[in-house]
C-alpha positions as CSV (number, residue, x, y, z in Angstrom):
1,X,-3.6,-12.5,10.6
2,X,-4.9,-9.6,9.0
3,X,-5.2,-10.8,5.3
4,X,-5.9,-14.3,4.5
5,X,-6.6,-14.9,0.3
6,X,-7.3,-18.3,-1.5
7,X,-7.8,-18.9,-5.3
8,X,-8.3,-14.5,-5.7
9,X,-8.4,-13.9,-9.4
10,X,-8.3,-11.0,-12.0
11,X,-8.2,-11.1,-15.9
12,X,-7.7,-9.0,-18.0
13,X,-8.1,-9.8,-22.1
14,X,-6.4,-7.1,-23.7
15,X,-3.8,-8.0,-25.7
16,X,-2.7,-11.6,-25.5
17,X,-5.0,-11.7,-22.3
18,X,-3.8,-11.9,-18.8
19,X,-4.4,-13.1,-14.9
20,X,-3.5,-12.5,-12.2
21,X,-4.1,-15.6,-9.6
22,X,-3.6,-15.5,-5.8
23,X,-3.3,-19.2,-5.0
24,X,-2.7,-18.8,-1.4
25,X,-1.7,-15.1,0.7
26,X,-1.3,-14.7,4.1
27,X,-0.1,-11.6,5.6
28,X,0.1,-11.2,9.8
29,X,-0.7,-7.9,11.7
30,X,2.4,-6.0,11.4
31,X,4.4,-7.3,8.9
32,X,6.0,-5.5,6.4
33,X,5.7,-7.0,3.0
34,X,6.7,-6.4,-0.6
35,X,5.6,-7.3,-4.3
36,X,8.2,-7.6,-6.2
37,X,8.8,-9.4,-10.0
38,X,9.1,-7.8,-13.5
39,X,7.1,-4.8,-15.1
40,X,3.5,-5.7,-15.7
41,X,3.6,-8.6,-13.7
42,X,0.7,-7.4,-11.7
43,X,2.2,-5.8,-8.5
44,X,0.1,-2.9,-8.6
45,X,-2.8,-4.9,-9.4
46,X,-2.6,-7.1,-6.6
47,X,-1.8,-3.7,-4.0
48,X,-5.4,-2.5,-5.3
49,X,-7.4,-6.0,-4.9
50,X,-5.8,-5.8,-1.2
51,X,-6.8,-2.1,-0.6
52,X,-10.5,-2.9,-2.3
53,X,-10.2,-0.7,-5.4
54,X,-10.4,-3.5,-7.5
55,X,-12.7,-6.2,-7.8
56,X,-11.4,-9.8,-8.3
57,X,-13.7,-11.5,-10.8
58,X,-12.7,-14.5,-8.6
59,X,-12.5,-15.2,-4.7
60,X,-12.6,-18.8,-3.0
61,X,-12.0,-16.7,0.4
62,X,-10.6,-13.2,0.8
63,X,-10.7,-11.7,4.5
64,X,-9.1,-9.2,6.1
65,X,-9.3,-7.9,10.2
66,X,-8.3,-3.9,10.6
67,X,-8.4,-3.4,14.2
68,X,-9.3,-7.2,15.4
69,X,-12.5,-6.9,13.1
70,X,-12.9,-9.5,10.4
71,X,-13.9,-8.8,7.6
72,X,-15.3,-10.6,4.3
73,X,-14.6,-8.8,1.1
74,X,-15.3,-11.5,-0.7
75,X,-19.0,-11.2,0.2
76,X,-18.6,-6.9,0.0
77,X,-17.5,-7.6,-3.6
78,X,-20.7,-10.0,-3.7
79,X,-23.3,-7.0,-2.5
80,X,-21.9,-4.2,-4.3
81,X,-21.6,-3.3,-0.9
82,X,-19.1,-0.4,-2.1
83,X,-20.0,2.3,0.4
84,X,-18.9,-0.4,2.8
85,X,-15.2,-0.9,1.6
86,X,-15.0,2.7,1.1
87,X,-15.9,3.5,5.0
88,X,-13.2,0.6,5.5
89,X,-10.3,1.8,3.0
90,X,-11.5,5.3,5.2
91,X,-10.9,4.1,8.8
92,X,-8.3,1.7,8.5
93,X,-6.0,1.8,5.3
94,X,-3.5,5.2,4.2
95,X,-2.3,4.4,0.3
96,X,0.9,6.0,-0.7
97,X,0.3,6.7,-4.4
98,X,3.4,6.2,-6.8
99,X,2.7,10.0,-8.2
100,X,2.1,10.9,-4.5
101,X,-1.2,12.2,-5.6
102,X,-1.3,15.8,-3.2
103,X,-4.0,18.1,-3.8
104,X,-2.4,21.1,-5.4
105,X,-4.6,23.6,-3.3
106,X,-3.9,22.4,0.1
107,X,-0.7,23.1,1.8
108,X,1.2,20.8,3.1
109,X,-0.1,20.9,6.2
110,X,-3.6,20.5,5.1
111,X,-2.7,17.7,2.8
112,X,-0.9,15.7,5.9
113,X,-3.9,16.3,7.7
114,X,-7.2,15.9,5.2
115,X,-7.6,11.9,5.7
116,X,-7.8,12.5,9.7
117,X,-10.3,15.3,8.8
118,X,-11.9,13.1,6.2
119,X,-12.4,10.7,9.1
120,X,-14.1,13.2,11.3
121,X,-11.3,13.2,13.7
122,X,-11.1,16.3,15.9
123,X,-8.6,19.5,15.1
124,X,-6.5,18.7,18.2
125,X,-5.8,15.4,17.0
126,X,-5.4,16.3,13.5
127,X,-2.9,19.1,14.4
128,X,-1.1,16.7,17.0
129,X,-0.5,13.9,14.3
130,X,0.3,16.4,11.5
131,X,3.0,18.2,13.5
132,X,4.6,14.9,14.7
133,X,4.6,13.3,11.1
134,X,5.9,16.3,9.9
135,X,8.9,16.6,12.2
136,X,10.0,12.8,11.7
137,X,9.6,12.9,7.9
138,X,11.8,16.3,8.5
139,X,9.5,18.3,6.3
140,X,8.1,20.7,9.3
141,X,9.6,23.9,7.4
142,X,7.3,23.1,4.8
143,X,4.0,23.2,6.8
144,X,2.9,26.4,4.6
145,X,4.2,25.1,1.5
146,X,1.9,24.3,-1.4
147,X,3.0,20.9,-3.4
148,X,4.0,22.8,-6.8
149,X,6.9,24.2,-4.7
150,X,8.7,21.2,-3.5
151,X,10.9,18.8,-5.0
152,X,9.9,15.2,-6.0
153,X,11.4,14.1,-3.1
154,X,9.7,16.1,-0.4
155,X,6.3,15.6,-2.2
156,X,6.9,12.0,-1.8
157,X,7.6,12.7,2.3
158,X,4.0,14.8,2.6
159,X,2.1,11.6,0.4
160,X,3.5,8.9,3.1
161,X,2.9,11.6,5.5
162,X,-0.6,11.8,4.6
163,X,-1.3,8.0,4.8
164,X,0.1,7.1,7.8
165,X,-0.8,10.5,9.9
166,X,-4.1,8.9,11.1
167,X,-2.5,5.9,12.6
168,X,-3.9,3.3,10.2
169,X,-3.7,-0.3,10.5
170,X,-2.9,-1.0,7.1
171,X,-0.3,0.9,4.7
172,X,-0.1,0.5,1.4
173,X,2.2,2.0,-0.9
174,X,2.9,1.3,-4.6
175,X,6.1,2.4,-5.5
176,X,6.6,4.8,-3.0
177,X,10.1,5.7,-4.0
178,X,10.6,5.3,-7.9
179,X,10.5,8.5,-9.0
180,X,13.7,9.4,-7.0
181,X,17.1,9.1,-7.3
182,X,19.1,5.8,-5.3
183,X,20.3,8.1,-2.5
184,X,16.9,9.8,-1.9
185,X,15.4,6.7,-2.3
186,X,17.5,5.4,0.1
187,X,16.5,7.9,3.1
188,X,12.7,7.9,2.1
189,X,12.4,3.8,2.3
190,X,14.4,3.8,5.4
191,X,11.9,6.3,7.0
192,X,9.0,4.8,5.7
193,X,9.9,1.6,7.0
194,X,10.6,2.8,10.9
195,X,7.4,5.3,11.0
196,X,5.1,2.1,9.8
197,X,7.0,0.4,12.6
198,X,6.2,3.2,15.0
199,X,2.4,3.1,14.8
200,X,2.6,-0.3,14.8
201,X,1.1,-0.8,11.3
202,X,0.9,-3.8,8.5
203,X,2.8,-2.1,5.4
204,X,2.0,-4.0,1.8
205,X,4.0,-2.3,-1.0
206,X,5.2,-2.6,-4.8
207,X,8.9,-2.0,-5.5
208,X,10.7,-2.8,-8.4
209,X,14.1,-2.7,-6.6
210,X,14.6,-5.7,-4.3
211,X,17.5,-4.8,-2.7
212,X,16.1,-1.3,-1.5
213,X,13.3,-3.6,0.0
214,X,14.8,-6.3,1.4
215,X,17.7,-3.6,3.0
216,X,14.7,-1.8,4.8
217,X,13.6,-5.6,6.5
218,X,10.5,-6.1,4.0
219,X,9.3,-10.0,3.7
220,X,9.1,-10.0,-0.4
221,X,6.5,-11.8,-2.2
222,X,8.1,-11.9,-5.9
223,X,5.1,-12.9,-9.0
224,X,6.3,-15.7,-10.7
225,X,4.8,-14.8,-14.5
226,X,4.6,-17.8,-16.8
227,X,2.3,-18.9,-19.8
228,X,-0.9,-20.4,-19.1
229,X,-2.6,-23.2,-21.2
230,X,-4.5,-20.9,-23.5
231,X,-1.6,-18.8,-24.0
232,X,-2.2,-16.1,-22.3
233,X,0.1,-14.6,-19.4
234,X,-0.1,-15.9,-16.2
235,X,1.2,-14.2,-12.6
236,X,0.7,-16.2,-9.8
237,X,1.3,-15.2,-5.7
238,X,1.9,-18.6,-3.8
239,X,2.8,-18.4,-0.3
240,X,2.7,-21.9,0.6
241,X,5.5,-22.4,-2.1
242,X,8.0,-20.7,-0.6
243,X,8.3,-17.6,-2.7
244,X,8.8,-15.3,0.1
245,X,12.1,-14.2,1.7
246,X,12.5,-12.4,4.6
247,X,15.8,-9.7,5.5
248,X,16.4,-9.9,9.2
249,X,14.9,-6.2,10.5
């Protein structure tokens, strides 16, 4: 198991007010799982309460073991302890941002390589992992390149790049492929899916389009969104209620 929630909450009261409850979440090393449910039903928001970015104003029990190691982020969240969960997001988690999120002064190389640096990981290994990334995600030509010169598409292949080049145990992605076209889309997803599977990695991600998930072998996890008592809007992830369907891999 490498994530284990109960009773995880997060509010929010603009507007007609909203939460977000995790009743029950269990996610095993090396799974490859997907959000999925309307826009605004809180996909993103439960991606960043799972990568530590956000704090749940709400946790019965929130753990999660990178590399055999458990840890409680419930208590973190409790100490402030927010150098902690940094180090952690650091050493064990790569996040695929939906905008891709390069640094527009670093080549490509030097983007696919900067969280391995970041980690204080030495140049061999940094050169190793950013060659071989770059030849499976067929973007070796672009090594040089700078990110205001490639197309939506390769940008997005240098941001998965970047998060998985370190080997992480954790991958998360939140809408890794919306911004391109269905064929595109197609290819990226399919190579996201088998390099997470290569390094052996958990992989948590939003998507919007279940059949492009559930194609590449993703488990999804669809919010239900309802109307709570008070009338505000309600999004709840329940595991143990049989929400989740898994395509065969």
């Amino acid at each position: 198991m490498i994530f284990a929630l109960e009773n995880v909450s997060k509010y929010r009261p603009q507007g007609m007010g909203y939460r977000l409850s995790i009743r029950s979440l269990r996610i095993e090393q090396g799974e490859r799982v997907a959000f999925t449910g309307v826009s605004g039903s809180g996909k993103s928001t439960a991606l960043d309460i799972l990568g530590m970015v956000l704090r749940p104003d709400e946790a019965d029990a929130f753990f999660l073991a990178p590399a055999g190691t458990e840890v409680d982020a419930a208590a973190l969240w409790r100490k402030k302890a927010l150098d902690a969960m940094a180090d952690i997001r650091l050493r064990h988690m790569g996040y695929v941002l939906q905008s891709g999120g390069l640094l527009p002064y670093l080549t490509v190389a030097e983007n696919l390589g900067l969280t391995a640096r970041m980690q204080g990981r030495d140049k061999a290994f940094t050169a190793e992992r950013t060659a071989v990334v770059a030849e499976y995600l067929g973007i070796a030509h672009l090594l040089e390149a700078y990110p205001s010169t490639l197309s939506v598409g390769e940008r997005q292949r240098v941001a998965i790049g970047r998060a998985i080049a370190p080997k992480p145990d954790i991958v998360l992605a939140d809408e890794p492929t919306a911004a391109l076209d269905p064929i595109h889309a197609e290819n990226v997803m399919r190579l996201f899916a088998d390099i997470v599977r290569e390094i052996r990695a958990t992989l948590i991600m939003v998507s919007h389009d279940l059949t492009l998930v559930r194609e590449a072998g993703l488990r999804t996890l669809e919010i239900d969104v309802g109307t709570a008592d008070d009338g505000s809007v309600l999004a709840t992830i329940d595991d143990r209620k049989g929400q989740s369907s898994c395509a065969a891999s």
